[in-house]
MIDREN-820600 format. One line per field, with one value per residue (C-alpha): residue number from 1; residue in one letter; y, x, z. Coordinates in steps of 0.001 Angstrom, whole numbers, plus 500000, padded with zeros to 6 digits. Layout:
# MIDREN-820600
nr = [NUM / ...]
rest = [A / ...]
north = [Y / ...]
east = [X / ...]
up = [Z / ...]
//
This chain:
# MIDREN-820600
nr = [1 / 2 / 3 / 4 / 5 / 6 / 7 / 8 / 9 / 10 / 11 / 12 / 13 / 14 / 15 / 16 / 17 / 18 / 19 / 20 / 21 / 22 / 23 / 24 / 25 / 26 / 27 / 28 / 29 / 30 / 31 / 32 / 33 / 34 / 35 / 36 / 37 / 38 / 39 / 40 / 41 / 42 / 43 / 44 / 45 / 46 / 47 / 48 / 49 / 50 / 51 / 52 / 53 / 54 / 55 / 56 / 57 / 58 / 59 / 60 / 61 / 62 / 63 / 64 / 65 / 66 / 67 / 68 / 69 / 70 / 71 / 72 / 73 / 74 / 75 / 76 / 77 / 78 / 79 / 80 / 81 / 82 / 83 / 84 / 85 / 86 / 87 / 88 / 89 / 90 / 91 / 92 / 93 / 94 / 95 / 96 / 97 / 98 / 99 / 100 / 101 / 102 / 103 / 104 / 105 / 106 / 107 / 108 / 109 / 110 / 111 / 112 / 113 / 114 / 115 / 116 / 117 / 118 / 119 / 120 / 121 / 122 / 123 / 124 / 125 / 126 / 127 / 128 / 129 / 130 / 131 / 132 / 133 / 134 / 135 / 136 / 137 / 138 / 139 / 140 / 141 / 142 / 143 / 144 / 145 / 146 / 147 / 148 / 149 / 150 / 151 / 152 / 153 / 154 / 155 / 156 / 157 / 158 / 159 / 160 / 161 / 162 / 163 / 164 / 165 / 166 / 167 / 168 / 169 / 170 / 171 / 172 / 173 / 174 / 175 / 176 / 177 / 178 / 179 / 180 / 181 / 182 / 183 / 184 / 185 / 186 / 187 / 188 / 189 / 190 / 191 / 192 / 193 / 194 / 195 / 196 / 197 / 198 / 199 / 200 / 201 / 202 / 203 / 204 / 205 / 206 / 207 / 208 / 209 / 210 / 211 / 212 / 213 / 214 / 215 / 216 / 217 / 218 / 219 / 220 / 221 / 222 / 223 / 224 / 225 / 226 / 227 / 228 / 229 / 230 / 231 / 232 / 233 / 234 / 235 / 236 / 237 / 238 / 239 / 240 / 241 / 242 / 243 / 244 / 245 / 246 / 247 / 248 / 249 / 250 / 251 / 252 / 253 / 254 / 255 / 256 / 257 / 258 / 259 / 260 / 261 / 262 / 263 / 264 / 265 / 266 / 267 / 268 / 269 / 270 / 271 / 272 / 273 / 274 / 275 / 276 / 277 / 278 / 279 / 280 / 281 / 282 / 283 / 284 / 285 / 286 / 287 / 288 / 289 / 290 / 291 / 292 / 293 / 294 / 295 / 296 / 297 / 298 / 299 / 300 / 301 / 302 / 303 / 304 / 305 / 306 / 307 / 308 / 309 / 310 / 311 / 312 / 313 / 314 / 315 / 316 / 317 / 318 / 319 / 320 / 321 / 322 / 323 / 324 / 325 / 326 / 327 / 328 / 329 / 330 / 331 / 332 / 333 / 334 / 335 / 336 / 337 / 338 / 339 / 340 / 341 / 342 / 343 / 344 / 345 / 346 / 347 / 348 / 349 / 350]
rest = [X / X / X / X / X / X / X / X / X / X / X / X / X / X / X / X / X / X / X / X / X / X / X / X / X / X / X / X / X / X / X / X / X / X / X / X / X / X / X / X / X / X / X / X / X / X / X / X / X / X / X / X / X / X / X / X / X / X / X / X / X / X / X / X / X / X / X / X / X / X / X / X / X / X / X / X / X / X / X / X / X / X / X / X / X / X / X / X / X / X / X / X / X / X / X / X / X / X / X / X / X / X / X / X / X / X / X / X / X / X / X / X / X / X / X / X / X / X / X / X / X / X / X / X / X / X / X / X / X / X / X / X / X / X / X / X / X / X / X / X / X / X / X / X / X / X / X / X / X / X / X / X / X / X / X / X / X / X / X / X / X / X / X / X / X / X / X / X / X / X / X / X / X / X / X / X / X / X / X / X / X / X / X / X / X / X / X / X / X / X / X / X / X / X / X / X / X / X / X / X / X / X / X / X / X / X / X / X / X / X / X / X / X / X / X / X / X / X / X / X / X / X / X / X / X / X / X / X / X / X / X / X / X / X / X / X / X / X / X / X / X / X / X / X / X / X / X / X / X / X / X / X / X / X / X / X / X / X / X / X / X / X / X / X / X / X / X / X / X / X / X / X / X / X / X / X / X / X / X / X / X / X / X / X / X / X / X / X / X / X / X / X / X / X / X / X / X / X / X / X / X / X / X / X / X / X / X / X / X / X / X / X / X / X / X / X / X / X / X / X / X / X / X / X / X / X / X / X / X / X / X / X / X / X / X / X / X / X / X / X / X / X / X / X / X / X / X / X / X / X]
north = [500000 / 502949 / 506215 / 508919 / 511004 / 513189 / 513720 / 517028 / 519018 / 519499 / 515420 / 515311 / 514134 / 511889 / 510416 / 510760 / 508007 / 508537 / 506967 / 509576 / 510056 / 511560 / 512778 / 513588 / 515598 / 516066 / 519202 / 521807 / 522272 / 525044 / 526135 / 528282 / 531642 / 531337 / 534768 / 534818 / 533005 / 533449 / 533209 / 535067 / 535768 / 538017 / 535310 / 532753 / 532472 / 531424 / 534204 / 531731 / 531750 / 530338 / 527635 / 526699 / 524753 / 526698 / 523834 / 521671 / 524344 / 524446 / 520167 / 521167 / 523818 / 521830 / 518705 / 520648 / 522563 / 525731 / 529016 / 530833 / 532242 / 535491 / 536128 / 538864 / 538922 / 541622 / 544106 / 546857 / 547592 / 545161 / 542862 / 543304 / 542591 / 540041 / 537975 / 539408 / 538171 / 534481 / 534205 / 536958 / 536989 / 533574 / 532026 / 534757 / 533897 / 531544 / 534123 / 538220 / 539775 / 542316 / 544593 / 546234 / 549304 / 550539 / 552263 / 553075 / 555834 / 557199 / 558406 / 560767 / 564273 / 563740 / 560239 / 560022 / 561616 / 558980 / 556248 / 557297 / 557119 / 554030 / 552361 / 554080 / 553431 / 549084 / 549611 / 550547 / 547457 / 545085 / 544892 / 543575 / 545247 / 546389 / 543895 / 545873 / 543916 / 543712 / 545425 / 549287 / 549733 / 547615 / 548434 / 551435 / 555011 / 558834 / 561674 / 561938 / 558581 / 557733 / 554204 / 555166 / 553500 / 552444 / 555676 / 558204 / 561195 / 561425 / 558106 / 559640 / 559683 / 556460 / 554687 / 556505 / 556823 / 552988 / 553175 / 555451 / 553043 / 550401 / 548279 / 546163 / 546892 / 543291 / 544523 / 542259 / 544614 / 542996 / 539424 / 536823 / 538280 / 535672 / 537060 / 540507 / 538986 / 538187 / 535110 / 533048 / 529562 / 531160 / 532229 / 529452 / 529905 / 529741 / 527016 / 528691 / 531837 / 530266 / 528877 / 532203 / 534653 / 537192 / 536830 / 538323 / 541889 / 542426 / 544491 / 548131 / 550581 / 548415 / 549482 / 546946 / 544780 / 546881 / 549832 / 548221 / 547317 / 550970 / 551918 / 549502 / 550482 / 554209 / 553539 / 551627 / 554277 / 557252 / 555352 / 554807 / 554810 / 552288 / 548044 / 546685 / 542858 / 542274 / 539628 / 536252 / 536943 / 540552 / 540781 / 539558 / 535869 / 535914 / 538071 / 537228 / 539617 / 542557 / 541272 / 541170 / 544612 / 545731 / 544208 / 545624 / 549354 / 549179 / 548323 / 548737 / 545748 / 542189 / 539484 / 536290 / 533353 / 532752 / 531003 / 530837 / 527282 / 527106 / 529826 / 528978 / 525626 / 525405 / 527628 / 526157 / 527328 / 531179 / 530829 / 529226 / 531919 / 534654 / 533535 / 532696 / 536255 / 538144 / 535743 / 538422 / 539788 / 536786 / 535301 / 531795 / 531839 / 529699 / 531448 / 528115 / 528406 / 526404 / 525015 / 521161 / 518871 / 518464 / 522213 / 522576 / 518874 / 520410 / 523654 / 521875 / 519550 / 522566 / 524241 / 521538 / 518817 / 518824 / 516506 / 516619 / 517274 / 516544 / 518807 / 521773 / 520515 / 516944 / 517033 / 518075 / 515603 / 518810 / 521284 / 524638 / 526818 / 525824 / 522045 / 522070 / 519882 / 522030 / 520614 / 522146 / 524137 / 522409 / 525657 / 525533 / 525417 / 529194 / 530300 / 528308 / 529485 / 533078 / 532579 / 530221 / 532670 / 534717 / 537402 / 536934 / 537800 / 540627 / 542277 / 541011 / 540198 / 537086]
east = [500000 / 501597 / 502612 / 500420 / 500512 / 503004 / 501106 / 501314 / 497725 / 498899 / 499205 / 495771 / 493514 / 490215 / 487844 / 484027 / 482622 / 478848 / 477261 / 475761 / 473402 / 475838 / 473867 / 476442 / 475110 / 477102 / 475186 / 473110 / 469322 / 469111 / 471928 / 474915 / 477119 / 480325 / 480057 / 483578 / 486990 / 490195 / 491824 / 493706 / 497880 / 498263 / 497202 / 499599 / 502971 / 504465 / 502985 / 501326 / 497568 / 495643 / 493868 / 496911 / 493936 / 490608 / 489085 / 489407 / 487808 / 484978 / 484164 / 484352 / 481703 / 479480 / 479917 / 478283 / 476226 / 478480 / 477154 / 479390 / 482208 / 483579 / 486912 / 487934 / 491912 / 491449 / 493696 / 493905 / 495407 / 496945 / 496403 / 492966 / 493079 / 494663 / 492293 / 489259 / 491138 / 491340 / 488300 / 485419 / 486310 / 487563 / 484154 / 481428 / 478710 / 481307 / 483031 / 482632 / 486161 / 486179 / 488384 / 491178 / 492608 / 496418 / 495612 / 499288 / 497722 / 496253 / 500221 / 499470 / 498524 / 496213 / 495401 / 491554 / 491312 / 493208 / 491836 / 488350 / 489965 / 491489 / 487905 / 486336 / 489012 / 488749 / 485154 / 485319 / 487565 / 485197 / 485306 / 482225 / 482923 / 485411 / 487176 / 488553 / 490672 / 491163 / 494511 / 492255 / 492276 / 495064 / 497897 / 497583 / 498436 / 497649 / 500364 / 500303 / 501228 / 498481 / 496309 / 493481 / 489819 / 487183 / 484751 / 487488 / 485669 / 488765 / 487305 / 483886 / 484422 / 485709 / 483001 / 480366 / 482006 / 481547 / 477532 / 477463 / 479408 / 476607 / 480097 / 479248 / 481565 / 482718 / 484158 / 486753 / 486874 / 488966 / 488943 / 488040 / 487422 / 489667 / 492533 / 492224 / 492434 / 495324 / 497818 / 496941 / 495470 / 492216 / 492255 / 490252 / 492404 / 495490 / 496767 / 496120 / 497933 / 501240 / 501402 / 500322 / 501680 / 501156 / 497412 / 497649 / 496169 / 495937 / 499217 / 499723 / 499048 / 496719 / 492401 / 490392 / 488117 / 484935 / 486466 / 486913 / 483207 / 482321 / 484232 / 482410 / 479176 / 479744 / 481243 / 478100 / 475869 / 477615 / 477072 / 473180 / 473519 / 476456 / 475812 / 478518 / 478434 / 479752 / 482584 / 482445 / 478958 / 479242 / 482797 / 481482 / 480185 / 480976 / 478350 / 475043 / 472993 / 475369 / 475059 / 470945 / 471394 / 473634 / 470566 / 467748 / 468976 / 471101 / 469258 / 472290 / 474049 / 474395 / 476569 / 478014 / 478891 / 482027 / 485133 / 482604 / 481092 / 482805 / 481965 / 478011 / 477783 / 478598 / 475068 / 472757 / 469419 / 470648 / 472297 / 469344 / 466860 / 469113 / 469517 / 465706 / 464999 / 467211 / 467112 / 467315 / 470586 / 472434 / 474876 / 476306 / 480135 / 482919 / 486467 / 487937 / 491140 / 491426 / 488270 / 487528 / 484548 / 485125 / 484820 / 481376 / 479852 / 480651 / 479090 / 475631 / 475498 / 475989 / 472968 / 471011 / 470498 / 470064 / 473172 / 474594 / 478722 / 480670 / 483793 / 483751 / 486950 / 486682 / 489710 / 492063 / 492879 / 493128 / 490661 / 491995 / 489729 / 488753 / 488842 / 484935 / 482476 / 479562 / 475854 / 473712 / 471072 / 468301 / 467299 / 463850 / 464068 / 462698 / 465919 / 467925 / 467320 / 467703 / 471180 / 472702 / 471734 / 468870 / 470609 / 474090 / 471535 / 469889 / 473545 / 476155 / 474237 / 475626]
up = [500000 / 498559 / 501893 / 500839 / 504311 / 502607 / 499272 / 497687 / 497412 / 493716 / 493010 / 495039 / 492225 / 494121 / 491723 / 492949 / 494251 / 493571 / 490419 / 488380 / 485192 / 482421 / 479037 / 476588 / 474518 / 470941 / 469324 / 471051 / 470877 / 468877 / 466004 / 468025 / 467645 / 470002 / 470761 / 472478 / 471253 / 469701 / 466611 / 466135 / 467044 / 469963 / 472698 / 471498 / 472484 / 469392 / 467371 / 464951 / 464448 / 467592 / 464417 / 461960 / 460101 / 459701 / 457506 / 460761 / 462419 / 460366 / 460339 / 464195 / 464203 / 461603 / 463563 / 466577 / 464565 / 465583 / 462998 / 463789 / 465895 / 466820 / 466937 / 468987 / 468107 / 465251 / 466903 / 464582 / 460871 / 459030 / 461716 / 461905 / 457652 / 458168 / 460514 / 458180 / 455442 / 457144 / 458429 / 457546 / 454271 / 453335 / 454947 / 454479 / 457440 / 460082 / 461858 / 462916 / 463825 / 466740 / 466354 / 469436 / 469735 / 471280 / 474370 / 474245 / 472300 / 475804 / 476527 / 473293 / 473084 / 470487 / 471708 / 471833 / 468268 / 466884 / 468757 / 467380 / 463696 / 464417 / 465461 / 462647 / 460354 / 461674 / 461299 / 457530 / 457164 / 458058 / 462107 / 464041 / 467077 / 469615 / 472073 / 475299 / 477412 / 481164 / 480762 / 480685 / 484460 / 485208 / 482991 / 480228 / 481545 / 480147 / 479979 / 484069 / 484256 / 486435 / 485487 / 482747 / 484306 / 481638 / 483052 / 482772 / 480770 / 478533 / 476540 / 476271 / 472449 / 471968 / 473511 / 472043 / 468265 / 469013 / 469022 / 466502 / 464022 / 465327 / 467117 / 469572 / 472886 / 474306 / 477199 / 479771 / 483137 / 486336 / 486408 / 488718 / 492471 / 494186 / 491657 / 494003 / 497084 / 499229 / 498574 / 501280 / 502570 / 502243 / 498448 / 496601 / 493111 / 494856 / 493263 / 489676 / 490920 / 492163 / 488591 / 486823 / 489235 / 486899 / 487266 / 490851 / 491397 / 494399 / 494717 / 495589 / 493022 / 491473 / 491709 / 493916 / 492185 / 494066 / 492154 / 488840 / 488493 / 489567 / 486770 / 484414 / 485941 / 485629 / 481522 / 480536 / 482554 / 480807 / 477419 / 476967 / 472926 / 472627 / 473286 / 476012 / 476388 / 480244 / 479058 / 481555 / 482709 / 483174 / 484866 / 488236 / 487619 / 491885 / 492515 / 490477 / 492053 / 491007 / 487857 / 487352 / 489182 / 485941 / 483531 / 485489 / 485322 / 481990 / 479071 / 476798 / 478657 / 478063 / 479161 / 477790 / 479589 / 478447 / 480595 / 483807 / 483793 / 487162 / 488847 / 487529 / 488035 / 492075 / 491885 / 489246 / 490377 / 490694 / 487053 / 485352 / 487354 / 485995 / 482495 / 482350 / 483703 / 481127 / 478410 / 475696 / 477255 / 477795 / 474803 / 474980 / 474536 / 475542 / 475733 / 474909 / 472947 / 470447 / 470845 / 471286 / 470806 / 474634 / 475523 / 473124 / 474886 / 478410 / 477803 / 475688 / 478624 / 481122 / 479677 / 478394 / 481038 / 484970 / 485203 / 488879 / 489706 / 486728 / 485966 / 484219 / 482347 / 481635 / 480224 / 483031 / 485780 / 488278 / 487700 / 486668 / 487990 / 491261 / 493239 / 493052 / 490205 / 488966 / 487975 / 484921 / 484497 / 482484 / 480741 / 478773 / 475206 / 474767 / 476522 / 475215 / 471795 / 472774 / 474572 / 471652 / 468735 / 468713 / 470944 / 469189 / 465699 / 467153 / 468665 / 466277 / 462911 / 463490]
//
């Protein structure tokens, strides 16, 4: 019998005991948008494009009767031609390219101005919408060298040059709340941070999570004409009453679902009540890059059936996100077809 009193918590990998129904379920109920991947080249380390064979891609998305995805890795320029060019373009209908922009710019004198032509100028190109990242508010500065929020007035234009171009604002604010909180025995992801350090925020100089979604709140609030999807279920999948708060009193937002089955699944019946409630402002998405047949099976089944603890990533022997199984949410059909593609139609013209 093999000494396992001094077993590391990461080579800690129990199998549950309890025998459970499992409904695999190979293609959703209703014809999908993926209203939230990559495909681009910025996200991967070897600078190669995220899919090195779109064909494959595409006997993937058919063979789970995928419409289409959007690809939010446009960046800007040539770049942003480029992934048109490979995807848009190449296979009219499949994908819709979001476009970025260089907040760099922010550092500028004449910054805003040619941030606006730069979204107007990716906009004439062929972009669907605009992609912000998590890094405004954490990372990008202005000429005092102080961090640049998503409400400061100084963006004002940009946001609202994006609703009158009719772009879409997919907007990543923060990140997960545990990702803010101290490095200690009590922080849930700590296992995920001590191998992504990087992913750690709660350091000096950096805004606290509470004062990120302010910001978010206060940039969608100041924006009434222009649509802001809430990436990851509105930036605060922790807190789901914060988040039907943000739907009640915001018509313009929406959220997608996108890289959260964990966080929803350890609380099924306040996930399905708050995607039933706002079904016409929720948009299914899966933030899995590359995608698998796995990752689009886990998410159908997620959705689909009221299947009881079976991990979010079937594929990992540790789970990534958090040592915890999740059970689905057995939406009704009527929702379902709004969060799979009639809301990703009506926002994206997907």
């Amino acid at each position: 019998m093999p000494d396992v009193t001094d077993l590391r918590l990461r080579d800690f990998a129990p199998r549950p005991s309890a025998r459970l129904p499992e409904n695999r379920v190979e293609r959703p109920r209703h014809r999908c948008v993926d209203a939230h991947n990559h495909l681009g080249r910025w996200l991967a380390e070897d600078g190669k494009w995220m899919v090195p064979d779109v064909s494959g891609l595409l006997a993937l998305m058919d063979g789970h009767d995928v419409r289409s995805i959007v690809n939010l890795d446009g960046m800007w320029g040539e770049e942003l031609a480029a992934n048109l060019d490979r995807y848009d373009r190449a296979h009219p209908g499949r994908f819709l390219t979001f476009c970025q922009l260089d907040w760099n710019l922010l550092r500028e004198r004449d910054g805003i101005e040619r941030l606006v032509r730069s979204l107007e100028h990716s906009r004439m190109l062929g972009a669907r919408g605009l992609k912000v990242w998590k890094t405004l508010g954490l990372h990008y500065t202005g000429p005092d060298g102080r961090l640049v929020l998503p409400d400061d007035p100084r963006l004002g234009p940009v946001f609202a040059a994006a609703g009158e171009l009719g772009l879409p604002v997919l907007i990543h604010t923060a990140d997960p709340v545990a990702f803010f909180a101290p490095l200690d025995r009590h922080n849930e992801r700590l296992e995920e941070l001590l191998s992504q350090p990087d992913w750690h925020f709660g350091r000096p100089g950096l805004p606290t999570f509470d004062r990120l979604m302010d910001a978010l709140e206060g940039l969608v609030a100041a924006h009434p004409g222009t649509t802001f999807i809430g990436a990851h279920v509105g930036c605060n999948a922790e807190d789901l009453g914060w988040v039907g708060r943000m739907l009640d009193e915001h018509a313009n937002f929406h959220v997608d679902i996108a890289g959260r089955l964990a966080e929803l699944g350890r609380r099924p019946r306040e996930t399905a009540a708050l995607l039933t409630r706002h079904r016409d402002r929720v948009l299914f998405g899966t933030d899995a890059f590359p995608v698998t047949a796995s990752a689009y099976r886990t998410h159908f089944r997620f959705l689909e059936t009221a299947d009881e603890h079976f991990p979010y990533a079937p594929e990992e022997e540790v789970p990534p996100q958090g040592r915890w199984a999740v059970s689905a949410l057995d939406l009704p059909a009527d929702v379902l077809e709004k969060v799979y593609s009639e809301n990703a139609r009506r926002l994206l013209g997907a």
